[in-house]
Residue, then its C-alpha position, 0 to 999 in steps of 0.5 A: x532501529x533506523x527504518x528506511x521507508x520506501x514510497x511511490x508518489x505518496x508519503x511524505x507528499x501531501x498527496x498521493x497514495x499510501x500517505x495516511x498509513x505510512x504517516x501514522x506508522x512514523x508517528x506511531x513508532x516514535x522510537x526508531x529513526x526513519x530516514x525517507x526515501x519517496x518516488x514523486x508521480x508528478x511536478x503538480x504532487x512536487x509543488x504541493x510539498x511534504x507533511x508535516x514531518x516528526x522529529x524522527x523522520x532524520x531526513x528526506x530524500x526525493x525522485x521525481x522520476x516521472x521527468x525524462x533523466x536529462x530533465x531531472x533536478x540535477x541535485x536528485x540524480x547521479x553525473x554519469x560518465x559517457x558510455x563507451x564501446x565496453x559499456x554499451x556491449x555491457x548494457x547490450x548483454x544485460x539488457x538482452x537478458x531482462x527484454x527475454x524474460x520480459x518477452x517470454x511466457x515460463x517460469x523459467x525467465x526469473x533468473x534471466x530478469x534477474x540477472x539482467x536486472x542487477x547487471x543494470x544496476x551494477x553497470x548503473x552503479x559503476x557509470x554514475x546511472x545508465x543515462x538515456x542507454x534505455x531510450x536508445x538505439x541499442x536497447x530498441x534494437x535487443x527489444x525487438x529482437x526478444x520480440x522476435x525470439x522463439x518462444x515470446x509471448x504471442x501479443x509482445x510478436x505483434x509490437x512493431x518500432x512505435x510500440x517498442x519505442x513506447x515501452x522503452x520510454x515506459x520502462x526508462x521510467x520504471x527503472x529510473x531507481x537504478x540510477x540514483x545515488x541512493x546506495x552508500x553509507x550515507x543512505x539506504x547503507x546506513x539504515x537496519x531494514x528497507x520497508x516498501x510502502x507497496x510493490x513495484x518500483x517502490x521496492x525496487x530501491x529495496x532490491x537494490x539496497x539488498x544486493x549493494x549493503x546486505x539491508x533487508x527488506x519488508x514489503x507491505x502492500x495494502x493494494x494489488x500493485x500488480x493489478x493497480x499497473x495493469x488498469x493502469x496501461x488498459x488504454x496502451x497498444x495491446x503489444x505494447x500492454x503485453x510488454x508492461x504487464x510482463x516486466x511488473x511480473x518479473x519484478x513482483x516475483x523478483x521482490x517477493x523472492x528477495x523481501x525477508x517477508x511480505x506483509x499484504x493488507x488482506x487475503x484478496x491481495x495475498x492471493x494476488x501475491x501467492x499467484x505471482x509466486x510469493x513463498x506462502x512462509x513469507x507472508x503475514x497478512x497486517x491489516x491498515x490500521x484506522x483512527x476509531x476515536x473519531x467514529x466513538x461517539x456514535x459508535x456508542x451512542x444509543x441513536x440508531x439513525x434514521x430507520x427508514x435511510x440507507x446511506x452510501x459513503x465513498x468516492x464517486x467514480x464508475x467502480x463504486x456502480x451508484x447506478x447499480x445502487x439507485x436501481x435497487x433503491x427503486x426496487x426498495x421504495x416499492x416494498x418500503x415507500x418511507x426509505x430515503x438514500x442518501x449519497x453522501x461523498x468525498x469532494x469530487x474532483x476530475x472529469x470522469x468524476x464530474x461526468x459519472x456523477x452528472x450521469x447519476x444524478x440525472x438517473x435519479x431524477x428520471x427514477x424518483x421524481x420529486x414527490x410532494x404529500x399533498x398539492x400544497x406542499x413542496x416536493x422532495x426527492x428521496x435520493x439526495x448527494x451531498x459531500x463530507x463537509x458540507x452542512x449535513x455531514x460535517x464529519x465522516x462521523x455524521x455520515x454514518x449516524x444519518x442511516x441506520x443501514x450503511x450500503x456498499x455497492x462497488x464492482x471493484x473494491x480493495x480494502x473497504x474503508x468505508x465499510x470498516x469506518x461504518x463498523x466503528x460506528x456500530x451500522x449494519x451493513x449490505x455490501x457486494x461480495x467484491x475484493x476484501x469485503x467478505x474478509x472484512x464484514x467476517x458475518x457481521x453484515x448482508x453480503x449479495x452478488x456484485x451487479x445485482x440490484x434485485x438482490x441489492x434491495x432484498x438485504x436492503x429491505x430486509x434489515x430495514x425491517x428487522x430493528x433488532x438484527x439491526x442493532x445486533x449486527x451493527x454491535x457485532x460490526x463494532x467489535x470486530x473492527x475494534x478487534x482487527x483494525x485500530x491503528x494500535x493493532x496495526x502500530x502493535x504488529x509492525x513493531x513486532x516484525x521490525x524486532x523479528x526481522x533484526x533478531x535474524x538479520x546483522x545490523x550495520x555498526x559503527x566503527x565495526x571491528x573487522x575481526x567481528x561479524x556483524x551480530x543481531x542487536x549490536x545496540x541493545x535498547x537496554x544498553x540506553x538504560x540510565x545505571x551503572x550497569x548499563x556501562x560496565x567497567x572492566x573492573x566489575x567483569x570478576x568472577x562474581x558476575x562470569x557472564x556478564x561479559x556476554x553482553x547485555x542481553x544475555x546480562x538482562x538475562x539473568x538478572x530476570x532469571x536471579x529474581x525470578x529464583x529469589x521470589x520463588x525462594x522466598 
């Protein structure tokens, strides 16, 4: 099959999110063809260029829709015609109807967001794009006359000219897919499924695909992008937040309305999705498929770690609540003065990170001086940072293999990654009760309260005290994990759905015969086959072999059923 895979600012960029999943996935599925379709976030992530792609990735197609449309790469948008007087009152009526239902607060909207949605890609598609119609006069004026409407949303009221010129400039961004040339026979026409890597704007090329070629679509979200949008504007206006908040729920609604099926990463977002109105029949959780080679050795080995050590691996920011962390730590070294912490991360980079980890290491200076055992010797902190990489942990392996109890103490947590790769490593694990983490662990792991340090330690002291358990539950840990989140599972599901999904859905043929409809598996994998009989001539359709003729499935067909009798006969 000819996948069209749909990204937002990761794959295939050297950076960015989704890029490990969907590279593993090309790479995975060797036998189909994907053709790229990838929304960039920024000129940095441009300049930094692509991956290392397979040869069956047959070509790259890019946006950088974090530009202004004047100021994109003219080879990468449409050359649209100017706008007259029928078009702007075009826009002005599809416009209308998307702003209300943006503005608005019922169930009732999702018909309006939809047809204002597709009247601006109609209207995109006739034009050559919509131009800077969205950052214009005419859509400011219809926003603030939705704001104003009967039944708007209480905060959207409050929005004045500043917070609707801010919104339009956001949703410029957001609905720059629209003017892409992305629709044709030479594009996403020409591919058997669209697969979103995530919701949102990701997917909206989907939409659209959908509606302009009949191609259906599948949506993997391995995050809450809903949830990733609202952090994301949490320093916007509150007008102008409202606003954002309501145009990435019609659009989620929308794309879960029209995908042929959702596959979310775990229950934490399939809730996310079934509250935003996902039809429960379409979803099929996959779980992120994840490299278990690497962790193998210490998985099966016999050593345990060190028995006193706790380790912590992840990325240092305030969501993973360190400070939370380093306060049970104290509680710990009073009921076990031997246990040690090592924080171990990968390299950090920005400001906040910088600061939070500064402000970190300065709290454990204050709880735990450096201790020496008598007046001659040298001091030591039982609290150490040190980064993946560096000469302690060269490997995220070694990470796991310094402790024999892994923590994970986060107040905010999607899919855990780290609590998955310390289950390959066969580690015991204590871990706060936040998103996707009781999922994971399934019993194989202490769970306590988010923000709880007291209760932190207890589960902390309690393993280090229990060798045995230990070992239970870090054998218990590595089973499940190689159960549940090998990259061959995840490989084994999505070829699964992709065959699913074409036996339901007409592929797009070439040279169709306009008397014929268009059929599910046109091109049979068996009509590849090296043999004669793969190719059959109009000779050897005689009455011998009457159903021959129905082509090559329901051939193969019976050709399994003929044996099958042949062997029971005999």
């Amino acid at each position: 099959m000819r996948i069209g895979l749909l990204t937002d600012g990761g794959y295939p960029y050297t950076t960015g999110e989704s890029r490990l999943w969907c590279d593993r996935l090309v790479r995975g599925l060797a036998r189909h063809e994907f053709d790229i379709f990838a929304l960039s976030r920024s000129r940095a992530q441009e300049e930094q260029g692509l991956v290392e792609l397979p040869p069956q990735v047959r070509r790259v197609r890019t946006a950088p829709l974090w530009a202004a449309p004047e100021r994109r790469p003219a080879h990468r948008r449409r050359a649209g015609r100017a706008y007259g007087r029928r078009e702007r009152r075009e826009f002005a009526a599809h416009f209308g109807r998307l702003a209300t239902a943006v503005c608005g607060t019922g169930t009732e909207g999702a018909d309006a967001f939809a047809e204002g949605l597709y009247g601006l890609a109609d209207l995109a598609r006739e034009q050559g794009g919509l131009g800077g119609e969205l950052r214009g006069e005419t859509a400011v004026r219809t926003l603030e006359a939705a704001c104003r409407a009967p039944g708007a949303n209480r905060a959207v009221q409050a929005a004045r000219v500043p917070d609707h010129l801010a919104f339009a400039d956001l949703l410029d961004r957001a609905l720059g897919p629209l003017s892409l040339d992305w629709y044709g026979d030479d594009a996403l026409g020409a591919v058997d499924l669209s697969h979103a890597a995530s919701g949102g704007r990701a997917a909206l090329p989907g939409l659209l695909a959908k509606r302009f070629c009949g191609v259906p679509l599948l949506v993997t979200e391995y995050g809450v992008q809903l949830r990733a949008q609202y952090l994301a504007h949490a320093q916007l206006p509150a007008p102008v937040r409202a606003l954002q908040a309501g145009f990435e729920r019609r659009l989620a609604a929308e794309v879960y309305a029209r995908a042929e099926l959702v596959t979310p990463g775990n229950t934490h977002a399939r809730r996310w999705q079934e509250r935003c109105g996902a039809d429960r029949a379409k979803l099929r959780t996959v779980y992120p498929g994840m490299p278990a080679d690497r962790f193998h050795a210490v998985g099966e080995g016999a050593y345990g770690g060190d028995p006193h050590t706790l380790v912590w691996v992840g990325r240092i920011e305030p969501a993973k609540d360190l400070v939370a962390l380093l306060h049970a730590f104290a509680e710990v070294r009073r009921a076990e003065p031997e246990a040690r912490l090592r924080l171990i991360s990968v390299p950090v980079r920005g400001a906040e990170a910088v600061s939070y980890l500064a402000h970190c290491r300065n709290l454990a200076a204050q709880l735990f001086p450096d201790e020496a055992a008598d007046a001659h010797a040298v001091g030591d902190n039982p609290v150490s940072f040190e980064e993946i990489g560096g000469a302690e942990a060269p490997e995220p392996a070694d990470a796991y293999a310094a402790g024999s109890v892994v923590v994970l103490s986060s107040v905010v947590e999607g899919f855990p990654l780290s609590l998955v790769e310390a289950m390959f490593c066969g580690r015991a694990t204590v871990s706060t009760d936040t998103g996707a983490v009781v999922e994971v662990i399934g019993g194989t792991g202490l769970v306590v309260p988010p923000r709880n340090p007291r209760a932190l330690a207890d589960a902390c002291v309690t393993l280090l005290r229990d060798p045995e358990r230990r070992a239970r539950l870090g054998a218990a840990a590595r089973a499940r994990a190689l159960e549940l989140f090998t990259v061959e599972q995840n490989l084994a599901a999505f070829r699964g759905i992709y065959l699913e999904l074409m036996s339901h859905n007409p592929v797009h043929r070439e040279n169709p015969d306009a008397a014929t409809a268009p059929q599910p598996f046109a091109h049979p994998a068996e009509a590849h086959v090296p043999g004669r009989w793969a190719a059959p001539t109009a000779a050897r359709l005689t009455s011998a072999a009457p159903h021959r003729a129905a082509g090559p499935l329901a051939f193969l067909a019976q050709q399994r059923l003929g044996t099958a009798e042949e062997g029971a006969g005999a």
